[in-house]
N, C-alpha and C positions, 0 to 999 in steps of 0.2 A: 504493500500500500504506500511504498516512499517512506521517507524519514521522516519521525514524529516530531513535534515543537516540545524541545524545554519546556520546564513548567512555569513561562512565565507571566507575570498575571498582571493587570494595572498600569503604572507608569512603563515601567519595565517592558511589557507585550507592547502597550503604541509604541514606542521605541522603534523597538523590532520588525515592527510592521512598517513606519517610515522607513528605516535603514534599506529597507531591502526592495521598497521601491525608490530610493536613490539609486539605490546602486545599480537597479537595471535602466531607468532613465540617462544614468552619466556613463551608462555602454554604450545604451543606442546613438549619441553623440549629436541628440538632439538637443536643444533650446529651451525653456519654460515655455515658450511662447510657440516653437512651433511642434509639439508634443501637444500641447493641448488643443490646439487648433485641429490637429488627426481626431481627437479627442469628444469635440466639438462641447468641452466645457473651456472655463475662463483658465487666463494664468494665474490667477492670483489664488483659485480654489484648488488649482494641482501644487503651487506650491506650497499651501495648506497641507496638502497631501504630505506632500513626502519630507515636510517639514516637522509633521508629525502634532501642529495644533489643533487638525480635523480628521477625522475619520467617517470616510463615505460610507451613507447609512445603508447602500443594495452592494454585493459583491461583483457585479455585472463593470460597472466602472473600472474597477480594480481589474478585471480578468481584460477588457479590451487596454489594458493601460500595457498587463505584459505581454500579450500577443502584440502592439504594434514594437514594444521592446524585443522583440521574441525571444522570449522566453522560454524555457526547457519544460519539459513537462513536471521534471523534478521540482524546478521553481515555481510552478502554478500551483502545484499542491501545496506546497511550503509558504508560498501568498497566501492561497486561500486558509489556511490555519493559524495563522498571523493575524490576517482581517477578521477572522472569529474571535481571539483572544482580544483585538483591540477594542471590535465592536462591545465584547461582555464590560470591560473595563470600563468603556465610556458607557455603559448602562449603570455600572454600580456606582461611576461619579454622580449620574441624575439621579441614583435613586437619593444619594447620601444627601443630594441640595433638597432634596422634598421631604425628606426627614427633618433637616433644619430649621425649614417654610414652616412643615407641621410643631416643631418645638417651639417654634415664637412666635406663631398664631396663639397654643396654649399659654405661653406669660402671657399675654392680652388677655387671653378670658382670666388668667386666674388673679392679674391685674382688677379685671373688670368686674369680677365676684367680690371682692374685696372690698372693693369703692362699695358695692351693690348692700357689702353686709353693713358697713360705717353709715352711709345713707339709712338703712333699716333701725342703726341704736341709737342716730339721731332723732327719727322720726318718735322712738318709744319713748327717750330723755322729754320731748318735748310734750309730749300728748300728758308723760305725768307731771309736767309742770300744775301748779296754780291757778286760779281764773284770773285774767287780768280785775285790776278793779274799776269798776262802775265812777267817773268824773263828772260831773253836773254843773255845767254852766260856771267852767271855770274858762278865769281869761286865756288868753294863747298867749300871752308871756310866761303865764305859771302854768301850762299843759303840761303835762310829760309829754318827753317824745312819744314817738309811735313805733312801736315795736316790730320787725319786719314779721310778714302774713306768711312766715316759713308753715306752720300746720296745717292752713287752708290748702297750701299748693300740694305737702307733702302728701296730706288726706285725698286730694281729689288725684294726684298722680299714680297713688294706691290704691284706688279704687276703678281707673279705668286700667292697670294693669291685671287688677284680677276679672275686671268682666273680658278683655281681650284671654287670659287663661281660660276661662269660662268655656270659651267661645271655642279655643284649638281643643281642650278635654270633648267636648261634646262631635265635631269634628271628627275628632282621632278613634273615640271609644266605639264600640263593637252595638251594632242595631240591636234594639230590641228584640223582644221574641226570640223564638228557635232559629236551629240554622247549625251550620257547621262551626264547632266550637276553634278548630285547629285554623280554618281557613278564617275565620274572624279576627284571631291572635296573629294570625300573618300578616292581614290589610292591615292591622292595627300597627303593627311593626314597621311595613313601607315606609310609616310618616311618622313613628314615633318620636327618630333624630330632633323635631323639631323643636322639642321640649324638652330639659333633663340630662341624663348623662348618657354618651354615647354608650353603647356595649360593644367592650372590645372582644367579644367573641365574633360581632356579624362584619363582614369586610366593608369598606368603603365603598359608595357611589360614584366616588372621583375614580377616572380611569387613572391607571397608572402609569409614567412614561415609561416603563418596559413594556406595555399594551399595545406604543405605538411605533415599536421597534419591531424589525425584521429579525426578528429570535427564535433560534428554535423553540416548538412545541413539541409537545408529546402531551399524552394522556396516560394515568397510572397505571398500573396492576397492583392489587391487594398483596402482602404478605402472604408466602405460601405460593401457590399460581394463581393467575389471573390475568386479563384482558385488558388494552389498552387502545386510544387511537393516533393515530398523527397524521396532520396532514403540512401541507406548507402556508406558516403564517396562523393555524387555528387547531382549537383540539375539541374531542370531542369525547363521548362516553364519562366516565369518572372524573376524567383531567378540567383542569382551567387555562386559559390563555397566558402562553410562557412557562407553564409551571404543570406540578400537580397538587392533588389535593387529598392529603388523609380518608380512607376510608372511614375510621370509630377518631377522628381529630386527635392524633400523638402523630408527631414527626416523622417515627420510624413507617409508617405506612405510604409517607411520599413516595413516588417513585423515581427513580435516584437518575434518573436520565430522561436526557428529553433529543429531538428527532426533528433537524430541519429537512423540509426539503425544497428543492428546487425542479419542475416538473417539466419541463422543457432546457435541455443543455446542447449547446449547438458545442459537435466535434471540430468543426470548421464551419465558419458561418453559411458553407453551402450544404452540410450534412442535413439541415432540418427541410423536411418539405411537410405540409400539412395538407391534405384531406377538406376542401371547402364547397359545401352545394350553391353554388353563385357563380354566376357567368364572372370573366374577368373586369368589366367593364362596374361592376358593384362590388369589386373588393378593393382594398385600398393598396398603399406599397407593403413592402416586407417588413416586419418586425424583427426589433434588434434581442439576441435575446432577455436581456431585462425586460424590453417591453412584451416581452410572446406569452404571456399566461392573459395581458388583457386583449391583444389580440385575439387568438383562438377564442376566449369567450364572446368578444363581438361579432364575430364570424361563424362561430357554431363549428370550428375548427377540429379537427381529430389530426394526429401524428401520423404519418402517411411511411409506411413500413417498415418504420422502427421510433422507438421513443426511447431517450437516455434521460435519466435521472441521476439526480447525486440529490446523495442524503448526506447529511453533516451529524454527526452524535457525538454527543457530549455530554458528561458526566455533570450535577447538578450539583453535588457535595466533596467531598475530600476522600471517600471512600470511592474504589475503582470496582468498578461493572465492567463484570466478562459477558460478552454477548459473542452467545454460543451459536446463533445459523439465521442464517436467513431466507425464508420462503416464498416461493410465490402463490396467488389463488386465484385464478381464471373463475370468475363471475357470471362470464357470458359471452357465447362463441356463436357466431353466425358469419352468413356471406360478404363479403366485403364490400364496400361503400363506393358505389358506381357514382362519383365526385371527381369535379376535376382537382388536380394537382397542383400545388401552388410554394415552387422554389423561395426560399428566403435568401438566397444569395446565390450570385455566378461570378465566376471564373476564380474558384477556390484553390488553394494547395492542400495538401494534406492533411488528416488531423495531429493530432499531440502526442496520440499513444495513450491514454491516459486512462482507459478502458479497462475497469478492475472484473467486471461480472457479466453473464449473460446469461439472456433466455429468449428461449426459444415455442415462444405461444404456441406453434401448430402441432407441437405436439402432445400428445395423448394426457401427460399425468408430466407437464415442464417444472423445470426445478432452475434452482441458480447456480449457474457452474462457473467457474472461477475462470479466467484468460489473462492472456497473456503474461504467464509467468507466475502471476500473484497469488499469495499463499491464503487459502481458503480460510475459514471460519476453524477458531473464535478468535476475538480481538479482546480486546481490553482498552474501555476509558475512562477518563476523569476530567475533572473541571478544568485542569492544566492541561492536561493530554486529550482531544477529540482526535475523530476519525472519518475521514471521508471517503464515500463510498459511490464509485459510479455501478449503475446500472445499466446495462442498454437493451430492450425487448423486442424482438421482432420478429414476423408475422409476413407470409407470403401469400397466404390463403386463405385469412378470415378476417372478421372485424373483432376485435376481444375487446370486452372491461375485466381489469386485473386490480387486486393490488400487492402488499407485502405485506409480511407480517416476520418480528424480528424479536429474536429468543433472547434475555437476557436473565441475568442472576448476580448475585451481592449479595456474599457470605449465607448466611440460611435463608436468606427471600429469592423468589424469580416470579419469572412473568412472561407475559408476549404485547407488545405493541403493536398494532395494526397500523400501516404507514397508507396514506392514499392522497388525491392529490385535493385536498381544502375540503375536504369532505365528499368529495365524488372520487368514485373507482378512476384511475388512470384508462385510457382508451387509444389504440394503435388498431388500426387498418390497414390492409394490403391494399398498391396501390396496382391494379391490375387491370393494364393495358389503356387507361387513362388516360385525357389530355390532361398535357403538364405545361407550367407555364413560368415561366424566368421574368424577373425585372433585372436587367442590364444597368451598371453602373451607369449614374448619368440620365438615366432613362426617365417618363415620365406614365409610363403606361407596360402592361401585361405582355408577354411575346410569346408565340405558341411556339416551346421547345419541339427541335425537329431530330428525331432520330433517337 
C-alpha cells in the first residue's frame, strides 16, 4: 500500500504537508504564478498552500497540484496522507476556538446570573423597608426629598417577567388529556433549552465545524459484532456525522474508526467515462474530478465500465484497529444501460499505477483481489497512521448496484462497516457498443468519438 506517515499530528502534520508540496513545486521549476495559473486558482492561495498557513478543505486541488508536478505514484499517496493529517489538525484547531467561544459565552451568563441574583436581594432589602411617611401641606423648602421609585419599577419588572415565564411554561408543557406520555416529554424537550439549565447529556443544535468538513465518516458497530455504515461525507445506521455514537452511552462502544470515501477517482483524467441518457446537445462539458459526484447526480450519470474508488480509514483514538478483509455485495444485476457515453477527458497518458484492488462484477459470487503486487488484507490503523485504499470495479456485461463492506477488530471488540456511496449503493454499467462522445481541449461542444 506504499509507505505509511509518521505519526504526526497538529503543527507538526501541516508542516509536513506544506514541505512536500514545496518540494514538488520547486522541481517542477515552475513560478507561484504560473503553477497556479495551470491550476486555475490565485497565487497568493497556492502560496498559502505550500507555505503551510492554509490547508485546502477537498483533496482534488492537492492531487491536480502533483500530477501537473508529476509526481510519483509513491508521492501521491504520501500527499494524500499528509492532507488527511493536516486537514484532522486544522479541524481540532476549530474545534478548540468553539470550545473557547463556548467558555466565554458561559462567564457572561454566569456574569449575568449574578447581576440577576444582587438585583433579586435588592429588590427583597427594599420591599422590607418601612412605609414612607405621610407629609401634609408642608412647604417645598422643608419637603424631604423624594426618594427614587426603585420598588415600583422593581415590582412591575417582576411581574411582567413572571407573566412572560407564565407564558413559555404553558407553551412548552405537554397538552392536556391522554396521548403519548414519551412523545409529549420529547416535544417538550425540543424547546425546553429555552428556559433553565441546559442538559449536558442531549447534544447541541449548533452544527458543529467538523459537520462542515470533508471528514471521514463511518457508522458504529456494537461491542462484540455488529453492523455499521459509511458513505462519502454522511453516515448512517447507529453512527452520526464525522463520528460514532455509543450504543448503552460509555465511550468504549464508539466505534474506533471511521471511513472516507471518494466515489469517483479518475486514473488519468481520460480513465473516467460515465453512462448518460441525454442526447449531447443537453449535457454540459466534462467534470473535473472534484467536481464529478455533483455532476453525475445532475445528469442521472452511472460509471461506464469500471468505477475506482479510494477509501481513506483512519483510526479515531490512540488504540490501532486491524481490519481484517474487505468484501464486496452485488445488490442488483441486470442488462446494461443502452446510454450514450460520455468521455471526461482526451488525449490522456497513462495512469499512476496506483491501483491496490479489484473486482470483477460479472462474475458469479466476485470478491476483492489484490493487484498489482500489493499485499492483501489485514492492515492496521490509527489516528497517526491511516490507510488508503483504491478500488477499481468492472463490468463488461451488466449494469450492477454494489457496495463494500469492511471487517475490522480492536482488542476484544469487532464489527463490519458497510461502505456505499452517501447512502446509495455504488452503480457501474457496461458500456456496450454505445455512442461515445469526447470534449476536445479547447472545445466548446460534444464530438462523436470515431473508432
Amino acid at each position: 500500500m506504499g509507505k505509511r506517515v509518521a505519526g504526526a499530528t497538529g503543527a507538526d502534520g501541516t508542516e509536513a504537508f506544506a514541505r512536500l508540496l514545496r518540494e514538488l513545486k520547486d522541481r517542477s521549476g515552475l513560478s507561484y504564478g504560473a503553477l497556479a495559473k495551470r491550476l486555475h486558482m490565485s497565487t497568493s492561495t497556492l502560496h498559502r498552500y505550500c507555505n503551510g498557513t492554509a490547508v485546502p478543505v477537498d483533496y482534488a486541488p492537492v492531487e491536480r497540484l502533483a500530477r501537473v508536478c508529476r509526481a510519483t505514484p509513491q508521492e501521491l499517496v504520501e500527499l494524500h496522507r499528509r492532507w488527511i493529517l493536516a486537514d484532522a489538525a486544522r479541524g481540532s484547531r476549530a474545534d478548540q476556538a468553539t470550545g473557547t467561544g463556548s467558555a466565554a459565552g458561559a462567564g457572561s451568563a454566569d456574569t449575568t446570573d449574578a447581576a440577576d441574583t444582587a438585583g433579586a436581594a435588592a429588590t427583597a432589602d427594599t420591599a422590607a423597608a418601612p412605609p414612607e411617611p405621610v407629609v401634609v401641606d408642608v412647604p417645598s423648602e422643608l419637603a424631604p426629598p423624594l426618594r427614587p421609585r426603585r420598588r415600583r419599577t422593581v415590582l412591575i419588572a417582576s411581574a411582567a417577567v413572571a407573566a412572560v415565564l407564565g407564558a413559555v411554561v404553558l407553551t412548552v408543557g405537554p397538552p392536556l388529556g391522554g396521548g403519548n406520555d414519551s412523545d409529549d416529554r420529547e416535544a417538550a424537550g425540543a424547546t425546553a433549552p429555552t428556559t433553565g439549565t441546559a442538559d449536558p447529556r442531549k447534544p447541541s443544535a449548533s452544527p458543529s465545524p467538523s459537520a462542515k468538513r470533508n471528514k471521514p465518516a463511518s457508522s458504529p458497530s456494537a461491542t462484540g459484532t455488529g453492523s455499521g455504515s459509511a458513505g462519502s461525507g454522511a453516515a448512517k445506521g447507529d453512527g452520526e456525522q464525522g463520528g460514532s455514537r455509543p450504543t448503552d452511552g460509555s465511550a468504549s462502544d464508539a466505534v474506533p474508526l471511521a471511513v472516507g470515501v471518494r466515489p469517483y477517482v479518475y486514473d488519468d483524467p481520460c480513465s473516467q467515462h460515465f453512462l448518460v441518457n441525454s442526447e449531447p446537445e443537453q449535457v454540459g462539458p466534462p467534470a473535473t474530478e472534484q467536481d464529478a459526484p455533483r455532476w453525475a447526480a445532475a445528469y442521472g450519470a452511472v460509471s461506464s465500465g469500471e468505477q475506482r474508488i479510494a477509501l481513506t480509514v483512519q483510526g479515531t483514538g490512540k488504540d490501532t484497529v486491524v481490519l481484517n478483509d474487505l468484501h464486496v455485495r452485488v445488490l442488483t444485476k441486470g442488462a446494461p444501460l443502452a446510454w450514450n457515453d460520455y468521455s471526461m477527458g482526451v488525449g490522456c497518458g497513462g495512469g499512476v499505477g496506483t491501483k491496490s484492488f479489484d473486482i470483477d462484477l460479472d462474475n458469479g459470487s466476485p470478491t476483492v483481489t489484490v493487484k498489482n503486487g500489493q499485499r492483501d488484507f489485514p492492515y492496521k490503523v490509527s489516528e497517526s497512521d491511516p490507510e488508503v485504499f483504491y478500488v477499481t470495479a468492472r463490468t463488461k456485461a451488466h449494469d450492477v448496484r454494489w457496495d463494500l463492506t469492511l471487517d475490522w477488530s480492536s482488542g476484544s471488540r469487532r464489527g463490519t462497516i458497510h461502505i456505499d456511496n452517501d447512502d446509495a449503493p455504488f452503480r457501474t454499467s457496461a458500456d456496450v457498443n454505445r455512442p461515445g462522445y469526447d470534449y476536445p481541449l479547447g472545445g466548446s461542444e460534444w464530438i462523436e468519438r470515431i473508432g
